[in-house]
FIKE-120514 format. One record per residue (C-alpha): residue number from 1; residue in one letter; z, y, x; chain. Coordinates in steps of 0.2 Angstrom, whole numbers. Example, Ala and Ser with C-alpha at 12.3 -4.5 7.8 and 13.67 -1.06 7.14 Angstrom:
BEGIN
+-----+---+-------+-------+-------+---+
:   k : r :     w :     v :     u : c :
+-----+---+-------+-------+-------+---+
:   1 : A :    39 :   -22 :    62 : A :
:   2 : S :    36 :    -5 :    68 : A :
+-----+---+-------+-------+-------+---+
//
This chain:
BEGIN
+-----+---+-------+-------+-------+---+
:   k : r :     w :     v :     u : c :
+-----+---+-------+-------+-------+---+
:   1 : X :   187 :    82 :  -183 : A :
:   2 : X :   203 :    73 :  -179 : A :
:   3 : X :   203 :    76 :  -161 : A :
:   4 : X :   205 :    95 :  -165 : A :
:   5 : X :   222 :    93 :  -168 : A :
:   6 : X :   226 :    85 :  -150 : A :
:   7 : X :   215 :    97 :  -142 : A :
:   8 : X :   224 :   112 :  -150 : A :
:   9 : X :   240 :   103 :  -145 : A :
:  10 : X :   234 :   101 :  -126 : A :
:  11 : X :   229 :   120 :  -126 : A :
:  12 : X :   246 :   126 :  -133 : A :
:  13 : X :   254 :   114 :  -119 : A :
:  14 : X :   242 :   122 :  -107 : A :
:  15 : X :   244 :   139 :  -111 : A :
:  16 : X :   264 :   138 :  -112 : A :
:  17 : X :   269 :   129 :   -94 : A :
:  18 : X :   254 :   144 :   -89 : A :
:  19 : X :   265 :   158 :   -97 : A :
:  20 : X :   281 :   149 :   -88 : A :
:  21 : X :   272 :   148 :   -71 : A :
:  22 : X :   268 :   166 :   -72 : A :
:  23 : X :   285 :   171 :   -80 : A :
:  24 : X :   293 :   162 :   -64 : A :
:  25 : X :   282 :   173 :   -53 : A :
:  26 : X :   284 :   190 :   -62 : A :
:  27 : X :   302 :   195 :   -56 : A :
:  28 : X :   296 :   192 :   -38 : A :
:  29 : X :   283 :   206 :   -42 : A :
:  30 : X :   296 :   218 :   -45 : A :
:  31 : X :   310 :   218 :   -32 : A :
:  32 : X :   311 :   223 :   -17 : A :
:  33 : X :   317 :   222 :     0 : A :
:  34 : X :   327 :   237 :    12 : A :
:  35 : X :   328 :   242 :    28 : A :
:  36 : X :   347 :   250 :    26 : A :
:  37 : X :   359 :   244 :    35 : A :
:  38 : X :   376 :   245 :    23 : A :
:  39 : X :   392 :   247 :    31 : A :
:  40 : X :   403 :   241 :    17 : A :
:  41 : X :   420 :   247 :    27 : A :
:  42 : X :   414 :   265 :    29 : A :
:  43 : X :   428 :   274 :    19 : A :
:  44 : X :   415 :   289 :    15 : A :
:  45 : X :   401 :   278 :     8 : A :
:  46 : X :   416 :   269 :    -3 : A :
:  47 : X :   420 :   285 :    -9 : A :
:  48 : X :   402 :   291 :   -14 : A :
:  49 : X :   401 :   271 :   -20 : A :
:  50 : X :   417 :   274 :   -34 : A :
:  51 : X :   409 :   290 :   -38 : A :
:  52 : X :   391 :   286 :   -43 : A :
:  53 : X :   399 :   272 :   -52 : A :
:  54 : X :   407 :   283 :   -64 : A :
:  55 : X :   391 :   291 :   -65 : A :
:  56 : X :   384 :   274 :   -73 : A :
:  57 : X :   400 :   271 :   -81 : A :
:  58 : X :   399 :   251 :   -74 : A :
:  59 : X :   417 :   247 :   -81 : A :
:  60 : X :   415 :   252 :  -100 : A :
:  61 : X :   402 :   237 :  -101 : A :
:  62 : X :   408 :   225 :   -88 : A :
:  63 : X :   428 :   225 :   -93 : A :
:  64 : X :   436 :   218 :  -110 : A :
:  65 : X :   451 :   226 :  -117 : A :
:  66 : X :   465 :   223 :  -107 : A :
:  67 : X :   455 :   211 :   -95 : A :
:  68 : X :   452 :   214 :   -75 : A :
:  69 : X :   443 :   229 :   -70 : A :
:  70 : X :   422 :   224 :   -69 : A :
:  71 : X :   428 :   203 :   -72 : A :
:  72 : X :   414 :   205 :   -85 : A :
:  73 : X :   417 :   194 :  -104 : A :
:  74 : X :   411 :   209 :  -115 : A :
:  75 : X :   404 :   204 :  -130 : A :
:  76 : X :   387 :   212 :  -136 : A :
:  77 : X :   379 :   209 :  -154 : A :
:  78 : X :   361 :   205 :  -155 : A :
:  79 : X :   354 :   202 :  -171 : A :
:  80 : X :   353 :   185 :  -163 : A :
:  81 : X :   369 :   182 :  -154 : A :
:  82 : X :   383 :   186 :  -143 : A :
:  83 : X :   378 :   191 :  -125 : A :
:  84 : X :   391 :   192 :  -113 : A :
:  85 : X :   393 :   204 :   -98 : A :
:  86 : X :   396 :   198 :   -81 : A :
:  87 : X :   408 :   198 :   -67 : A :
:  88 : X :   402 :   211 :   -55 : A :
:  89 : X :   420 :   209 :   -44 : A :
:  90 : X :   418 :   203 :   -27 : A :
:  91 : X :   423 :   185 :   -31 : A :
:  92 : X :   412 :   173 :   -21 : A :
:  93 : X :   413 :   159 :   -35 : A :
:  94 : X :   411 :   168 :   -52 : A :
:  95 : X :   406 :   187 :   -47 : A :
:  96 : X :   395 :   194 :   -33 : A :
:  97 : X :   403 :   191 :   -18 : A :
:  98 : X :   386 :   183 :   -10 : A :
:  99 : X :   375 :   195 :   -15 : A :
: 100 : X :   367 :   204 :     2 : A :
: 101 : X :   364 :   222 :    -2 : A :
: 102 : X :   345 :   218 :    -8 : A :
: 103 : X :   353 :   205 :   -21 : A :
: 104 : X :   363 :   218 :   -27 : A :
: 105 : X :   348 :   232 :   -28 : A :
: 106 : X :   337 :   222 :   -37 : A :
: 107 : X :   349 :   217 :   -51 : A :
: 108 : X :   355 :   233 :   -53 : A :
: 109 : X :   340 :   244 :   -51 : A :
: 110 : X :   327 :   230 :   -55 : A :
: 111 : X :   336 :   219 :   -67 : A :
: 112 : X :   331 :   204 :   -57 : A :
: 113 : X :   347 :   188 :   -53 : A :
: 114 : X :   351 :   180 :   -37 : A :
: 115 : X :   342 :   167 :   -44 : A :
: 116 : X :   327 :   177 :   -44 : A :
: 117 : X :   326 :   177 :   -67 : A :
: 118 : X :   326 :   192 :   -77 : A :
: 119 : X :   341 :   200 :   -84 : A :
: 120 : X :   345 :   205 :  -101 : A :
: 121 : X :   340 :   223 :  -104 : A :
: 122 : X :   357 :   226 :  -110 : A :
: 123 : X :   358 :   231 :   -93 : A :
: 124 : X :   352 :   247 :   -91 : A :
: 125 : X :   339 :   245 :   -76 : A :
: 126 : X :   326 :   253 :   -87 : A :
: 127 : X :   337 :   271 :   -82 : A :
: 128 : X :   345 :   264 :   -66 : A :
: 129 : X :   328 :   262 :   -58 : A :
: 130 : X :   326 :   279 :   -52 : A :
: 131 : X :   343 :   281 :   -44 : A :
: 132 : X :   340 :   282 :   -26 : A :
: 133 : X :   343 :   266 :   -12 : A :
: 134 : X :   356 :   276 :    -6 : A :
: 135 : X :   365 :   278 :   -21 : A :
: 136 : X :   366 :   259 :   -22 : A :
: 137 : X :   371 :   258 :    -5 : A :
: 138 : X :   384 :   266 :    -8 : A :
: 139 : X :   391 :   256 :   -24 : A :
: 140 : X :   389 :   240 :   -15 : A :
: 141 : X :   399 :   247 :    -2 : A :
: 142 : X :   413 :   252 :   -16 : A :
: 143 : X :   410 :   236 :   -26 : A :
: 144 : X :   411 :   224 :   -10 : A :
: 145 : X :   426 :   233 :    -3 : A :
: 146 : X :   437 :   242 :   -15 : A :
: 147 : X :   434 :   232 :   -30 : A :
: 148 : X :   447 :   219 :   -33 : A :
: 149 : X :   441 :   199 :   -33 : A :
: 150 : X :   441 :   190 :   -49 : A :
: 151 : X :   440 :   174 :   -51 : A :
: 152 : X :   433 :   173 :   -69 : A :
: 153 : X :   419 :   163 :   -73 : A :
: 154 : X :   403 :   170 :   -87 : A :
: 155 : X :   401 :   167 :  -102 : A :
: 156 : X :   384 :   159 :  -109 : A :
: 157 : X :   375 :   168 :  -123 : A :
: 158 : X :   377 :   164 :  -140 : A :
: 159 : X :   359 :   166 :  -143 : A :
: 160 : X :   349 :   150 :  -150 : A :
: 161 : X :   338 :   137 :  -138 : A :
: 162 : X :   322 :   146 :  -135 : A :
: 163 : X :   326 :   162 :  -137 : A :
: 164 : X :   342 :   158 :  -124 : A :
: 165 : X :   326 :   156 :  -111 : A :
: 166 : X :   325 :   169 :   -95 : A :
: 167 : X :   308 :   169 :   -92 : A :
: 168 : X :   300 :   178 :  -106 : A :
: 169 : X :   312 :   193 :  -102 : A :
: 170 : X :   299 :   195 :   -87 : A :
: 171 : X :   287 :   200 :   -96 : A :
: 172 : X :   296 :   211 :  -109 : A :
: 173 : X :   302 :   218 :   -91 : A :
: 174 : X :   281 :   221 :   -85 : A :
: 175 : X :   278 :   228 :  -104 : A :
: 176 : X :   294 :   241 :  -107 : A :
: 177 : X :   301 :   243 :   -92 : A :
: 178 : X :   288 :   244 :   -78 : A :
: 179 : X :   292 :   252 :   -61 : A :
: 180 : X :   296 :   271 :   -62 : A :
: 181 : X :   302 :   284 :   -51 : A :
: 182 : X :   312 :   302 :   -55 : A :
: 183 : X :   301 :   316 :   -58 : A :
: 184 : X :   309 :   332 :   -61 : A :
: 185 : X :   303 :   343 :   -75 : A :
: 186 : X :   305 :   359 :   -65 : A :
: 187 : X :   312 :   368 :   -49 : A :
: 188 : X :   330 :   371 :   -56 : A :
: 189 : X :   341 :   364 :   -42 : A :
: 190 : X :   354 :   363 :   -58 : A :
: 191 : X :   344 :   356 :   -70 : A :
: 192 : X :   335 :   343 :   -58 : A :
: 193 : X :   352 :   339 :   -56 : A :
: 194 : X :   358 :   336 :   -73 : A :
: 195 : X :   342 :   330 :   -78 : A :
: 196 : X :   345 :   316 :   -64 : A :
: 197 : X :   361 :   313 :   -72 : A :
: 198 : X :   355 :   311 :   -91 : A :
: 199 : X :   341 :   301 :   -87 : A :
: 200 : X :   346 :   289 :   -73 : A :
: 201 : X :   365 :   285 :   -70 : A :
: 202 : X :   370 :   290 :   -86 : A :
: 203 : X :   358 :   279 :   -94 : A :
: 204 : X :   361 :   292 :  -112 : A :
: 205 : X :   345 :   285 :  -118 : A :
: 206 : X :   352 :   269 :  -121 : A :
: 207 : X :   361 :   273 :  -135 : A :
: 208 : X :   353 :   289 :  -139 : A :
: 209 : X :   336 :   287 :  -141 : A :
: 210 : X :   327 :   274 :  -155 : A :
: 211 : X :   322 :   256 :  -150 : A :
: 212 : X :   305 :   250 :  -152 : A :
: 213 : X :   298 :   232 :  -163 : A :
: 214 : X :   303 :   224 :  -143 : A :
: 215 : X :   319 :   234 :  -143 : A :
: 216 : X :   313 :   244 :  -129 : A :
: 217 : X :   318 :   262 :  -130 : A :
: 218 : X :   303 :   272 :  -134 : A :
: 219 : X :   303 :   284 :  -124 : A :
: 220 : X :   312 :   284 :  -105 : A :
: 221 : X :   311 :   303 :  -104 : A :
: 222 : X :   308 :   320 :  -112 : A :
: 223 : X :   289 :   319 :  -104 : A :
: 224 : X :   287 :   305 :  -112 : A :
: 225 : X :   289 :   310 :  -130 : A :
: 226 : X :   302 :   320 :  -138 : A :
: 227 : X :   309 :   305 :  -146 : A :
: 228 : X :   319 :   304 :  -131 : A :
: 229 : X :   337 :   307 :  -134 : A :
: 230 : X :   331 :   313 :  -153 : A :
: 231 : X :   348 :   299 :  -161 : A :
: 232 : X :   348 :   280 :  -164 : A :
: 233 : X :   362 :   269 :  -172 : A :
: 234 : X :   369 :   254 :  -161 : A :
: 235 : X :   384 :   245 :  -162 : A :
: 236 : X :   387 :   251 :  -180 : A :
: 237 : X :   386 :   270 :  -173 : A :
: 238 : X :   375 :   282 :  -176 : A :
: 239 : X :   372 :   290 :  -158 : A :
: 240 : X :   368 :   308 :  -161 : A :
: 241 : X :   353 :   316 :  -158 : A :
: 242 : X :   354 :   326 :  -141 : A :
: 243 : X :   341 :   338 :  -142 : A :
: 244 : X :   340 :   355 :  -152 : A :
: 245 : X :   342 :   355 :  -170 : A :
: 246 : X :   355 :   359 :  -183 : A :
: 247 : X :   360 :   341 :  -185 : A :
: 248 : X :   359 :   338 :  -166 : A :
: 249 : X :   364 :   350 :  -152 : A :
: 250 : X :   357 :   365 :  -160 : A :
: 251 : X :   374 :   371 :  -163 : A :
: 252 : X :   383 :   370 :  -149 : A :
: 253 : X :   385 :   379 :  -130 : A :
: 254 : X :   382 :   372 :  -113 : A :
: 255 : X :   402 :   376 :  -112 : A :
: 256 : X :   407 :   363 :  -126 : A :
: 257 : X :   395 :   352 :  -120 : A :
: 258 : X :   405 :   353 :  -103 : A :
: 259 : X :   422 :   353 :  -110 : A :
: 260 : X :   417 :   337 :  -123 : A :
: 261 : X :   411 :   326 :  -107 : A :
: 262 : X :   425 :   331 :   -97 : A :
: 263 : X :   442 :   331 :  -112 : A :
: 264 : X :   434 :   321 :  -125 : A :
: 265 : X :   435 :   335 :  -135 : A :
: 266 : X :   433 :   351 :  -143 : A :
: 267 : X :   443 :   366 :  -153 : A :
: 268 : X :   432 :   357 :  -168 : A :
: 269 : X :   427 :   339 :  -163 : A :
: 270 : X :   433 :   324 :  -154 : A :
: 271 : X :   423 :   308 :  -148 : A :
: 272 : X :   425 :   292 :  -156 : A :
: 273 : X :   418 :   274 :  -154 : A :
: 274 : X :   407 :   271 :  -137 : A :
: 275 : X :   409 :   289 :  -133 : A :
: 276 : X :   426 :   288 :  -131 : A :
: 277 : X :   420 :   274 :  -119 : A :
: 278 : X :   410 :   285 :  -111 : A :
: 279 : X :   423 :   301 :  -107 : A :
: 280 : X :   439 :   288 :  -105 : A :
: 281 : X :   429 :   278 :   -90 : A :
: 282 : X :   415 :   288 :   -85 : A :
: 283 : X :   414 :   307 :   -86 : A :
: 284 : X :   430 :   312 :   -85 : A :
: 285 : X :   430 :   308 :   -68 : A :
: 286 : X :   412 :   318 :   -63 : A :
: 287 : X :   413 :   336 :   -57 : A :
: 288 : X :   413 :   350 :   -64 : A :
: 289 : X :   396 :   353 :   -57 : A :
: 290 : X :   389 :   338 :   -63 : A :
: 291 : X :   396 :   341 :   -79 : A :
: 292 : X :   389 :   357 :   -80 : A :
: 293 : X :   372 :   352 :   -76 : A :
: 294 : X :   370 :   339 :   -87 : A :
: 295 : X :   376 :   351 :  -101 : A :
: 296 : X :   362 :   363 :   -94 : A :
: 297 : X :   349 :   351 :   -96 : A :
: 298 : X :   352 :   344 :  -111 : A :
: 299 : X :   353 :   362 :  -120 : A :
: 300 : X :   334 :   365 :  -113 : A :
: 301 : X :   327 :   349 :  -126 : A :
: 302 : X :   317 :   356 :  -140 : A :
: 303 : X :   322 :   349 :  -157 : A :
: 304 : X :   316 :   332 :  -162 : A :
: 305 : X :   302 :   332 :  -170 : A :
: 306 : X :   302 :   331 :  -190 : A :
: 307 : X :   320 :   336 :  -189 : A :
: 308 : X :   326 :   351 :  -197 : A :
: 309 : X :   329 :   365 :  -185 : A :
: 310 : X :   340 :   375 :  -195 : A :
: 311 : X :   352 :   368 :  -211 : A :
: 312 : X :   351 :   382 :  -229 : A :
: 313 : X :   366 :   393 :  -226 : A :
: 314 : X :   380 :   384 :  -241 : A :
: 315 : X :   395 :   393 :  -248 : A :
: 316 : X :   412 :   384 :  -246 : A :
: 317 : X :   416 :   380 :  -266 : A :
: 318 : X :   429 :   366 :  -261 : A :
: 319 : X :   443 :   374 :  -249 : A :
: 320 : X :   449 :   387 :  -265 : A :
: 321 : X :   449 :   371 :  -277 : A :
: 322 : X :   458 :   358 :  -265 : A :
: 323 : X :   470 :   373 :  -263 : A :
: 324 : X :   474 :   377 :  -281 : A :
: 325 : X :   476 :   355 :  -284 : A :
: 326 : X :   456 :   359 :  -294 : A :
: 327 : X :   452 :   339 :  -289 : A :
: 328 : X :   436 :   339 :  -303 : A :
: 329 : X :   430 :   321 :  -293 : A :
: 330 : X :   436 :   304 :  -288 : A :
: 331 : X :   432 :   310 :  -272 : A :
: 332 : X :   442 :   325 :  -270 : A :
: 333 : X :   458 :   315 :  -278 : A :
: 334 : X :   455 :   302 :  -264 : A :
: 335 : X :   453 :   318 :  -252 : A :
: 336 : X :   467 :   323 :  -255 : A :
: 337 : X :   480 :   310 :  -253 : A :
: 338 : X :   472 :   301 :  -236 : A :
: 339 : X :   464 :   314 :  -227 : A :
: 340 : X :   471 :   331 :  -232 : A :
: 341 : X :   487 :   332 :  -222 : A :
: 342 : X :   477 :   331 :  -206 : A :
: 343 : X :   459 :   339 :  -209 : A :
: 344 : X :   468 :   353 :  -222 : A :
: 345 : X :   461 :   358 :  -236 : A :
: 346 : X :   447 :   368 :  -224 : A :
: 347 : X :   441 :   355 :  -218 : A :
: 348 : X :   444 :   362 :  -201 : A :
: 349 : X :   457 :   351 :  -194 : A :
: 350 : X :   468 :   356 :  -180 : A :
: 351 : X :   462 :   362 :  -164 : A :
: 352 : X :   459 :   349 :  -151 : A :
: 353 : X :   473 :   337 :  -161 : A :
: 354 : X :   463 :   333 :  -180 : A :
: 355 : X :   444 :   334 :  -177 : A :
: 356 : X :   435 :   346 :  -190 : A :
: 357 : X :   426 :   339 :  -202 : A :
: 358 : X :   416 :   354 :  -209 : A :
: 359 : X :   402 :   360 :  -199 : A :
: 360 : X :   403 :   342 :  -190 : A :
: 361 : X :   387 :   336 :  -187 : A :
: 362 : X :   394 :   320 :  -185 : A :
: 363 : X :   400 :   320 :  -201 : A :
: 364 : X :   384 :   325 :  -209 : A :
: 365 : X :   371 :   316 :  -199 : A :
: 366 : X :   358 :   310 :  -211 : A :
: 367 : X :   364 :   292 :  -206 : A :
: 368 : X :   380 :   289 :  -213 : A :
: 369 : X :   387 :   274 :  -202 : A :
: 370 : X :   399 :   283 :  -189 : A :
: 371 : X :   408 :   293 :  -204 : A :
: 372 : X :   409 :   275 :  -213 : A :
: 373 : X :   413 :   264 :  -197 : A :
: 374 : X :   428 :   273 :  -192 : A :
: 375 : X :   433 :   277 :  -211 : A :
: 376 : X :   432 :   257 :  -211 : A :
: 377 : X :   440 :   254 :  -192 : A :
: 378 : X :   449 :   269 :  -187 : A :
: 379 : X :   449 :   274 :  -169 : A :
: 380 : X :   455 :   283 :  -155 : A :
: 381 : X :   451 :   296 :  -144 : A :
: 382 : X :   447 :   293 :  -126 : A :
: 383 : X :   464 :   294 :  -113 : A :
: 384 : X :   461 :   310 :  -101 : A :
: 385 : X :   476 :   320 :   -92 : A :
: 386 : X :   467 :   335 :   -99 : A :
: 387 : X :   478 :   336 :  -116 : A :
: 388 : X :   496 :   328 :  -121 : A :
: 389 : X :   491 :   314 :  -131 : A :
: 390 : X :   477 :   303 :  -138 : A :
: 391 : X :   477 :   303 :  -156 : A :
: 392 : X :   472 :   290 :  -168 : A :
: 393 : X :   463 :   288 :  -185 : A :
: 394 : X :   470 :   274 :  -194 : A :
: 395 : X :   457 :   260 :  -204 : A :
: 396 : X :   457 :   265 :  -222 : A :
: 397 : X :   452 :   246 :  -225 : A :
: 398 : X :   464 :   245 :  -241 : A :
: 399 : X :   455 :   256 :  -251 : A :
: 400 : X :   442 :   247 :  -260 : A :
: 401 : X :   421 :   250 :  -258 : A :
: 402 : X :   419 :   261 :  -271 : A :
: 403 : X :   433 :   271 :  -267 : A :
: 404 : X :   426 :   274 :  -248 : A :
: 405 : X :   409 :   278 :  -253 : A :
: 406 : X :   416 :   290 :  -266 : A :
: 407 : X :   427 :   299 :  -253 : A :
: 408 : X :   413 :   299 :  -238 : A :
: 409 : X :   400 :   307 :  -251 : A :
: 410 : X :   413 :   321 :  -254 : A :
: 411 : X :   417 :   323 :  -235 : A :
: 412 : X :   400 :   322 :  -232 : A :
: 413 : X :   393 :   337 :  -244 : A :
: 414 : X :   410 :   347 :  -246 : A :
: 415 : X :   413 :   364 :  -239 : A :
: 416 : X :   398 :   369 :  -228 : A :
: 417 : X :   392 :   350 :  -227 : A :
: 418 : X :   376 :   345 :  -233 : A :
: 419 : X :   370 :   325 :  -233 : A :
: 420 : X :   362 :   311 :  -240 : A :
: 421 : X :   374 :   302 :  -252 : A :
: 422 : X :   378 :   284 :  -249 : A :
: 423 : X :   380 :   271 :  -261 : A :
: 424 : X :   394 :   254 :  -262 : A :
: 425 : X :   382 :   244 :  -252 : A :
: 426 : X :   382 :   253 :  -240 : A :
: 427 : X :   401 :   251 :  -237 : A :
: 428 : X :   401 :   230 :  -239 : A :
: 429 : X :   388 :   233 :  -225 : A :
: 430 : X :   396 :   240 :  -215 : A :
: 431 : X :   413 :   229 :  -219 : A :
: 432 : X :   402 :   213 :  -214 : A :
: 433 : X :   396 :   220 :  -199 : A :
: 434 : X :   415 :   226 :  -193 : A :
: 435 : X :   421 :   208 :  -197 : A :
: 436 : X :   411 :   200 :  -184 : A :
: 437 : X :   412 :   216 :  -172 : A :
: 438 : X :   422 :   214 :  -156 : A :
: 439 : X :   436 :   226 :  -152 : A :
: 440 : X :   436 :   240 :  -138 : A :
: 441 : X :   451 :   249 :  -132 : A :
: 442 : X :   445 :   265 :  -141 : A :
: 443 : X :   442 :   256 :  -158 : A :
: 444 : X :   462 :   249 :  -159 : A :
: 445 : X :   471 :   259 :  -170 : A :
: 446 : X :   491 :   257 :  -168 : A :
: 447 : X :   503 :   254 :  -183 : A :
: 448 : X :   505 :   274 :  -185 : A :
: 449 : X :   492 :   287 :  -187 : A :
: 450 : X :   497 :   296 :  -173 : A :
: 451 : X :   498 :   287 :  -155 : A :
: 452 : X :   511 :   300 :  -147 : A :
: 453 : X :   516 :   287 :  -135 : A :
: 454 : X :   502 :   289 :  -123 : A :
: 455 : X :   506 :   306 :  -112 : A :
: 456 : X :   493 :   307 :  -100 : A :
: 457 : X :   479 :   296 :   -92 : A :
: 458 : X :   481 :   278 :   -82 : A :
: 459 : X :   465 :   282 :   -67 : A :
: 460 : X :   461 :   267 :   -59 : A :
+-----+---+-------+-------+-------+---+
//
């Protein structure tokens, strides 16, 4: 009997230097090699190369506020630890200046290093996978000849030994991210196209659709389940649903879809947090057709499932009170003084300056964490040369918890709004978590409420 404990430990020995072996050898089973031959000095393939890089939006991730454009160093939270992005520049020390076309491809499409070991799935490979060899043709073209060298070296992960390790993300690769390929859901040359967009480049599912217990996204497209795209919270965010219902599209047009990807905003609403991200670096630069198509496609999802189609219709009780100084809550004091001025007594804001917060579904998303983030952290909205200025929300971090529970509530179930309530915990929360959260460009708020200073867009 006391050799069992030997022989247990000789199998577990056994069994883990297999599983290495085999981890080692999984990444070669996934790449691939290419017969293209890339000119990297073509001017035209450049061109298309920038392009389909705003489509994937590789800047947002790969450059830190007010660092080099794609010298990599930005911070992402795992319950775990820090994980850094990479320097995708040209340099031949510290970016990718060796990679040979292949190199690049894999890592990008196959999420497979130099070096042969897996990537973090940080890295959107699960979506980049079906973009096409000549796409990535053409963004190693732009990214070897147009992109500026940076000699920056990366930063390690802050995750613990063992679960620092490479070659167990191989198989998490072969189990959630196997080898796929585009299939169109129907003959629509416009919808194929936005489709394309939604599911491949602009990697939406990301942030848009729910993790799984391996952090994998459930679902990689609508045929898949229509948990796809159906809202998930990341970063402190709650990324809303994109499909039909109330609290997800089922209330707006292809035309504001269009106009909110390609401004930043709308008559009622504005984007904050990553989406800001998203319009300031990536789709404010895509056509109008582009833009157009992937509004056409999202519009075609059905409602998510177990989601309310439609809200109960509600009066408006609380624009004749606010009006008349009737403030019968803590809530509607605090109302009010901080947020009146800008989002009137309506609720309705000011076109495209002061985002609505009635009939937001933003603001009465079932999960409360966008409304209390940037309650907590302020904001900004995305830079575009389609409207004067960028405009700010100022952090509201003085007031105390119960205070900005007490305000979200009524914010979040005044006017036509209907929510679940939130309680004081959920606001320390949410405080612990911005306290170790790193800052973005759009998360800065300056001194004033207002940032006026900012005329216009700086492209790069």
């Amino acid at each position: 009997m006391k050799k069992w404990p030997l022989i247990i430990l000789v199998v577990a020995v056994i069994g883990l230097a297999l599983a290495f072996v085999i981890g080692q050898l999984l990444p070669n089973m996934r790449t691939t090699s290419s017969d293209l031959e890339v000119n990297i000095t073509d001017p035209a393939l450049i061109k298309q190369g920038a392009y389909v890089a705003r489509t994937a939006d590789c800047v947002a991730c790969h450059t830190t506020l007010d660092g080099e454009a794609y010298a990599g160093g930005l911070p992402m939270l795992t319950p775990l630890g820090a994980i850094y992005s990479t320097n995708i520049t040209p340099d031949k020390t510290t970016g990718i200046g060796n990679y040979s076309f292949d190199d690049f491809k894999n890592a990008v499409k196959h999420g497979v290093r130099i070096d042969n070991s897996a990537l973090y799935p940080a890295m959107p490979y699960p979506s980049y996978q079906i973009m096409p060899d000549d796409d990535m043709a053409a963004m190693y073209a732009y990214f070897m000849s147009d992109v500026k060298a940076v000699n920056q070296p990366n930063q390690k992960s802050e995750l613990p030994p063992v679960m620092n390790w490479r070659w167990p993300l191989s198989y998490w690769q072969a189990i959630f991210a196997p080898k796929r390929s585009f299939t169109p859901e129907t003959d629509d040359a416009v919808l194929v196209r936005g489709q394309y967009l939604i599911e491949g480049p602009g990697h939406c599912g990301s942030c848009h659709t729910e993790r799984g217990i391996g952090f994998q996204e459930v679902a990689l497209t609508n045929a898949d389940s229509e948990e796809y795209l159906s809202g998930a919270v990341i970063d402190g965010w709650r990324a809303k649903s994109l499909r039909g219902e109330h609290r997800g599209l089922g209330t707006w047009n292809t035309a504001e879809l269009s106009e909110f990807f390609k401004t930043g905003r709308t008559d009622t609403t504005a984007a904050f947090g990553a989406m800001a991200d998203v319009v300031e670096h990536s789709t404010q630069y895509m056509t109008d057709n582009d833009l157009n198509a992937m509004s056409a496609y999202l519009k075609t999802l059905t409602p998510a499932p177990n989601k309310e189609v439609v809200l109960p219709e509600k009066k408006d009780l609380t624009t004749q009170k606010l009006l008349d100084g009737n403030y019968d809550s803590r809530g509607a004091i605090l109302y009010a003084e901080y947020c009146q001025v800008c989002h009137r007594a309506d609720g309705k804001g000011v076109p495209r300056i002061f985002p609505a917060l009635d009939a937001n579904s933003a603001v009465y998303a079932k999960n409360a964490d966008s409304v209390l983030q940037i309650t907590l952290g302020g904001g900004r909205m995305p830079e575009t040369p389609y409207d004067r200025m960028a405009f700010t929300m100022p952090e509201f971090t003085n007031l105390a918890d119960a205070d900005i529970a007490e305000v979200v509530n009524y914010v979040r179930n005044s006017w036509t709004n209907q929510a679940p309530e939130i309680g004081v915990n959920d606001v320390v929360k949410m405080r612990a978590f911005l306290a170790k959260k790193p800052k973005t460009a759009t998360d800065i708020a300056p001194d004033l409420s207002i940032n006026a200073a900012t005329q216009g867009a700086n492209h790069e």
